[in-house]
C-alpha positions in Angstrom: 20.6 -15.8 -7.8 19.8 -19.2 -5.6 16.6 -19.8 -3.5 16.4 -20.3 0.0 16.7 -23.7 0.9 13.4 -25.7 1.3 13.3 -25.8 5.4 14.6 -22.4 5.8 11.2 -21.3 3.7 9.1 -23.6 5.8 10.4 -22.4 8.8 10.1 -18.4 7.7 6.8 -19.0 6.9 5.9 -20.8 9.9 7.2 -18.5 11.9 5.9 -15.6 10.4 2.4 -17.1 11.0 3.3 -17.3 14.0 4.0 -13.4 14.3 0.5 -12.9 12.8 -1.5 -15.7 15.1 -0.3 -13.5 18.1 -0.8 -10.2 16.6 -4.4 -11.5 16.1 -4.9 -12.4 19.8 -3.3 -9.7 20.9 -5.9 -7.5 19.0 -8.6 -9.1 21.1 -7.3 -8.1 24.2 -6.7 -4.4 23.4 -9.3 -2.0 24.7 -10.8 0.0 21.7 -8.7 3.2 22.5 -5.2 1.3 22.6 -6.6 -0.7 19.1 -7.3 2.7 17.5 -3.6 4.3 19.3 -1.8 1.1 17.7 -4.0 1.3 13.8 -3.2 5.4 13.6 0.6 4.2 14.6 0.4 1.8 11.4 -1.5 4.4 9.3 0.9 7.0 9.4 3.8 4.6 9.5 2.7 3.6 5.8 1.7 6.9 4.7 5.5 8.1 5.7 6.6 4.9 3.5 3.9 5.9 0.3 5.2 9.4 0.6 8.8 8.5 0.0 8.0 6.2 -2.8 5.8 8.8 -4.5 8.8 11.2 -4.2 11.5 8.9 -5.4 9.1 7.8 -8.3 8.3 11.3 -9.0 12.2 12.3 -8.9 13.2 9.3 -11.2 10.7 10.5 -13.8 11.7 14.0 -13.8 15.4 13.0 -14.2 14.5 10.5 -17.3 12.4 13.5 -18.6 15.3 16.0 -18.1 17.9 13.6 -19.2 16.2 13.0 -22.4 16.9 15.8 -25.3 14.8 15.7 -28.1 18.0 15.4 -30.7 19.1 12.4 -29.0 17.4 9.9 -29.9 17.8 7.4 -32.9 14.5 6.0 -33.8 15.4 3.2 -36.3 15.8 -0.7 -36.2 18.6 -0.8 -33.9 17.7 1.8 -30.8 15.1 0.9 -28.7 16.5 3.6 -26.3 13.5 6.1 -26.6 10.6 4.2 -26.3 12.3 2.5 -23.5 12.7 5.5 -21.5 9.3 7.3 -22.4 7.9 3.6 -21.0 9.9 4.1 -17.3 9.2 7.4 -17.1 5.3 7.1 -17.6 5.3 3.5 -15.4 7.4 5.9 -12.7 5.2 8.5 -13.1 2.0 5.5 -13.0 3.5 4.1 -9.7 4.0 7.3 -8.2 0.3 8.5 -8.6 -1.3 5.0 -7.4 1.5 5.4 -4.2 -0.2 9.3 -3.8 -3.5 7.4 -3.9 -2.6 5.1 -1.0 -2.3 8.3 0.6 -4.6 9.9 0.1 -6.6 6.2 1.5 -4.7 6.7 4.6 -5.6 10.0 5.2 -8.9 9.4 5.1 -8.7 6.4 7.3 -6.9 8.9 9.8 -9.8 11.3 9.7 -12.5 8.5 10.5 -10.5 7.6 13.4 -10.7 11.3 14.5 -14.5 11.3 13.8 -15.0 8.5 15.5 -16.8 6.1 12.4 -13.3 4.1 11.9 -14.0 0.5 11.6 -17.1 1.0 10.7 -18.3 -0.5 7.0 -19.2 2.3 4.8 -22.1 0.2 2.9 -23.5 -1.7 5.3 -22.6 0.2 8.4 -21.3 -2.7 10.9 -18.1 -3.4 12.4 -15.2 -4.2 10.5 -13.0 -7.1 12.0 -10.3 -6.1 14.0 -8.4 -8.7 11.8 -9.1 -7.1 8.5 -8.3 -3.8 10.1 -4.8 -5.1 11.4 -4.1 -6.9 7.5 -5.3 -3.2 5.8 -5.8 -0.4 8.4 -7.4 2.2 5.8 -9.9 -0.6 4.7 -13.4 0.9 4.2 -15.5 -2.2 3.9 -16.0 -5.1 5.6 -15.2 -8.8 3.7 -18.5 -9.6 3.0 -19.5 -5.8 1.2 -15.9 -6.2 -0.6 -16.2 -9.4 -1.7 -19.7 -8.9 -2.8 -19.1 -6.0 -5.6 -20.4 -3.1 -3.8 -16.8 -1.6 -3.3 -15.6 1.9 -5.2 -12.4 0.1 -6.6 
């Protein structure tokens, strides 16, 4: 497979800056209720996509597990074959759980919008940039907490 040529990079990259530089100044000029309409529109947007993924991740293990008999595999110098699929099942089955965590992130980040504490830093208890909400909408913690160690994960 080729690469991109070098200016059609640049110019994806510069233009996708440019996507996010407006995106940021248009943040500023929202009023709280159409920032918090536009960050639940986000939230459940990537829940939707976190679902699928956890159900096709799910459903790909399930077939590996079902496609597998236990008579069927050669475990000698030659056949890698079961160890190989035992590996893709558990990293589906791996993906699939962290994707179900994302989740279960988002709905959490859902219900502090509907209590009202969204945006708020759960250590330290200020505002959390409008800019760092945009980049991760279920983000609990503000940079400095985050950066800092204090954060769960």
């Amino acid at each position: 497979m080729g690469s991109l040529p070098r200016d059609v990079t640049e110019d994806m990259a510069r233009d996708a800056a440019a996507t996010n530089q407006e995106l940021v100044e248009d943040e500023d000029d929202l009023t709280e209720d159409e920032f918090l309409r536009r960050q639940r529109e986000a939230l459940t947007t990537e829940r939707a996509v976190y679902m699928e993924q956890a159900r096709a991740l799910k459903a790909e293990a399930d077939s590996l597990a079902q496609e597998a008999e236990p008579g069927d595999v050669q475990f000698d110098e030659e056949s890698g074959e079961g160890g190989t699929t035992t590996i893709d099942r558990e990293r589906d089955l791996a993906l699939s759980a962290q994707a179900l965590a994302a989740v279960e992130e988002i709905d959490q980040a859902l219900a502090r919008i509907d209590a009202g504490t969204y945006g708020i830093c759960e250590n330290c208890r200020k505002p959390i940039p409008r800019a760092r909400l945009s980049a991760l909408p279920h983000a609990r913690l503000c940079i400095a907490c985050k950066s800092g160690g204090l954060s769960r994960r």
